[in-house]
N, C-alpha and C positions, 0 to 999 in steps of 0.2 A: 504494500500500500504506500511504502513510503514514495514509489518509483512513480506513483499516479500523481502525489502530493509532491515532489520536485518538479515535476515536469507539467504539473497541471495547466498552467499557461499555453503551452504548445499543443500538446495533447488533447486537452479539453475543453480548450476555447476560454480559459483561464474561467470557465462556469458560463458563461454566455451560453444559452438556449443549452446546457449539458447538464444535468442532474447526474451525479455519481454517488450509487449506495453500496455500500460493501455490507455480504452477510455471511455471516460468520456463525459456526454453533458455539462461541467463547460466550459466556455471560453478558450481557446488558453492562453491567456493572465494569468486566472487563475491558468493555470496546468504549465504555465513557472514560475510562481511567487513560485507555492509549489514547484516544482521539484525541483527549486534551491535554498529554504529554507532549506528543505530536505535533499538536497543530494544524490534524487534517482538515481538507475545507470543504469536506463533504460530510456525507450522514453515513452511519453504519448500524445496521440493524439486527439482534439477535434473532438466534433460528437454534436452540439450542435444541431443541429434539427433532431438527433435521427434516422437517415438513416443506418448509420452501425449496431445501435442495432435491428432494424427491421430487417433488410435482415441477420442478425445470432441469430434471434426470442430471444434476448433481452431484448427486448423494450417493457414496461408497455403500455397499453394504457390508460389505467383505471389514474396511476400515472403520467403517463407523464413524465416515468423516466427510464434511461438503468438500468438493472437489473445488479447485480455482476455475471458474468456468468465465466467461464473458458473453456479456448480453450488450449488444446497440438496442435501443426501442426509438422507435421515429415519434414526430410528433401525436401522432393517433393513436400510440401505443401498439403499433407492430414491429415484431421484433425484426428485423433487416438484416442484423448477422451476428450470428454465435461463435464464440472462440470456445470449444470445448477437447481441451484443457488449453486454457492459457497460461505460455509458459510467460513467470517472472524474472528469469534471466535471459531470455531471448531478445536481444533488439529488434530483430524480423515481427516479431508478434508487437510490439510499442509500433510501426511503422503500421501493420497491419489494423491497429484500431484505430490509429490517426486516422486510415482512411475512411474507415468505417463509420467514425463519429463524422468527419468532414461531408459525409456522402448524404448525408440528415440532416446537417446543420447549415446547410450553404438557401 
């Protein structure tokens, strides 16, 4: 997350028409403690028994853990493209959702 919160200006249109939520099965309590260590500039929402990653096929069962997945949703709320698994050390995949969000947001 932190790669989305450096680079969020370029990336994400520094929030201009881009809502970013990260969800995570870590507690409520945990993802308010990093957010505001952090200083992320976006929302993050608890999913701690793993319902949101199930119903957007997320969700390991094997692990027992949300996968890092990636969702564009256009203005109308259709999703337009999925990065399922998004990798966070990849540059190719940061290139890849710049285009993604640019291609919604223009």
């Amino acid at each position: 997350m932190e790669a989305y919160r450096d680079q969020y200006a370029t990336l994400l249109k520094d929030g201009k028409k881009v809502v970013v939520i990260g969800i995570s099965m870590d507690a409520d309590t945990t993802l308010h403690a990093w957010m505001h260590d952090e200083d992320f500039p976006f929302v993050f929402v608890s999913d701690t028994g793993g319902a949101v990653g199930r119903k957007y096929g997320a969700y390991s069962v094997e692990n027992k853990i949300d996968v890092r997945y990636l969702f564009v949703i256009d203005g109308s709320g259709k999703i337009t493209h999925v990065m399922a698994p998004f990798h966070v050390l990849d540059p190719a995949d940061y290139n890849t959702m710049k285009a993604a969000v640019d291609s919604v947001t223009k």
